[in-house]
C-alpha positions as CSV (number, residue, x, y, z in Angstrom):
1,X,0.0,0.0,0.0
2,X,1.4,3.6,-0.8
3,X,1.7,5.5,2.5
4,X,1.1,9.1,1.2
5,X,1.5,11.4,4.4
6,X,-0.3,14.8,5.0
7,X,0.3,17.8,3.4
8,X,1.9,20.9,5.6
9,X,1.1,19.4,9.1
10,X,3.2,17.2,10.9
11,X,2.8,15.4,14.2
12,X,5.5,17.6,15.8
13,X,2.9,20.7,15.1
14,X,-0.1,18.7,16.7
15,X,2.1,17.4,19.9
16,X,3.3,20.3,20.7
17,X,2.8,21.7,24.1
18,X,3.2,25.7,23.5
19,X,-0.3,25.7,21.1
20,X,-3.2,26.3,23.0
21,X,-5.9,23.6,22.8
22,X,-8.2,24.8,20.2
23,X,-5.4,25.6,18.1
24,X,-3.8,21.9,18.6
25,X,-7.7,20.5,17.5
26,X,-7.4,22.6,14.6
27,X,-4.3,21.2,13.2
28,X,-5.4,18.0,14.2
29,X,-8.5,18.3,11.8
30,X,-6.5,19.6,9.1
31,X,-4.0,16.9,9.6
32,X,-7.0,13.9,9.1
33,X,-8.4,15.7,6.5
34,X,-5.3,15.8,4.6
35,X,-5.0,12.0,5.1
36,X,-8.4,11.1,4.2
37,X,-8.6,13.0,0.8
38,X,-5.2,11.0,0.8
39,X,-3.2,14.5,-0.3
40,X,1.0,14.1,-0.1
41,X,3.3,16.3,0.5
42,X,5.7,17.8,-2.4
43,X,8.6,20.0,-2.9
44,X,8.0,22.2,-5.7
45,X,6.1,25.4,-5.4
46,X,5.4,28.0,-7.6
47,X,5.2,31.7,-6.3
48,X,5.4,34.5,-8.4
49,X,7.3,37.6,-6.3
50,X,5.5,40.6,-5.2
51,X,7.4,42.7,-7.8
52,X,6.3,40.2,-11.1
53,X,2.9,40.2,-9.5
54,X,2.8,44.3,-8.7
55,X,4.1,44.5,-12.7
56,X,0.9,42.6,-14.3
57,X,-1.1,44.2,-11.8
58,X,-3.8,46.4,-14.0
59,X,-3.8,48.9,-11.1
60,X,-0.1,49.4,-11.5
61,X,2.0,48.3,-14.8
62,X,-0.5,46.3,-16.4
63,X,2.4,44.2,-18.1
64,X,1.4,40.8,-20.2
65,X,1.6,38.0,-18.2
66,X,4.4,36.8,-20.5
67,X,7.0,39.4,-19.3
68,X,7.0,36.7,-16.0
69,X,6.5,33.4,-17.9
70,X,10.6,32.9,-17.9
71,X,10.5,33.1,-14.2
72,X,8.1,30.6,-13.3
73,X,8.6,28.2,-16.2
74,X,11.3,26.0,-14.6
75,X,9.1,26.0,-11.2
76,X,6.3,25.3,-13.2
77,X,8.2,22.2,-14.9
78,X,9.4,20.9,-11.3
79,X,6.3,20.8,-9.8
80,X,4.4,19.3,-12.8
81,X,7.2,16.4,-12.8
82,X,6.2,15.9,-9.2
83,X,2.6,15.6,-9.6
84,X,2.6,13.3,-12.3
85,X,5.0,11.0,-10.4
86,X,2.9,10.9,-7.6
87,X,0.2,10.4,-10.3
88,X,2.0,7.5,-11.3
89,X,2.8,6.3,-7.4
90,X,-1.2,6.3,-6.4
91,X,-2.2,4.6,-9.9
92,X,0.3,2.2,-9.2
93,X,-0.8,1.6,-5.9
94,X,-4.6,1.6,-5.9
95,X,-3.8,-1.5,-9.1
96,X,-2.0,-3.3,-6.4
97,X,-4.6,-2.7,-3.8
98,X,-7.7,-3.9,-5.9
């Protein structure tokens, strides 16, 4: 069976004695929520800056979004690479499974 852990939230962030209570419950429900839509964590992110994002911004330069495509296309790639391997994981898995 692939073990596909939760997204963002760890156990170290539930445990951990500093949070008060409602905030611990909290993480704990995003935590088994995570696990039961079965999400996983990855790696690659894609962010665009505050300055690309202020440049296509119609209130200030109203720039094409192409003027940024260079510096999210190798992001972009990474992340899609991920996704489809984990694509590849889960299908792989759930054929085992049935």
């Amino acid at each position: 069976m692939l073990s596909t852990k939760p997204t963002g939230v760890g156990t170290e962030a539930v445990h951990c004695h500093r949070l008060r209570p409602e905030r611990r419950g909290r993480i704990e429900q995003l935590r088994l929520l995570a696990i039961a839509l079965r999400m996983v964590s990855t790696a690659a992110s894609v962010h665009i800056s505050g300055a690309d994002f202020m440049s296509t911004s119609p209130m200030v330069a109203n720039k094409p979004i192409e003027d940024i495509e260079a510096s999210l296309l190798a992001t972009t790639k990474s992340a899609l690479d991920e996704f489809v391997s984990w694509a590849h994981a889960t299908i792989a898995a759930k054929a085992v499974e049935a």
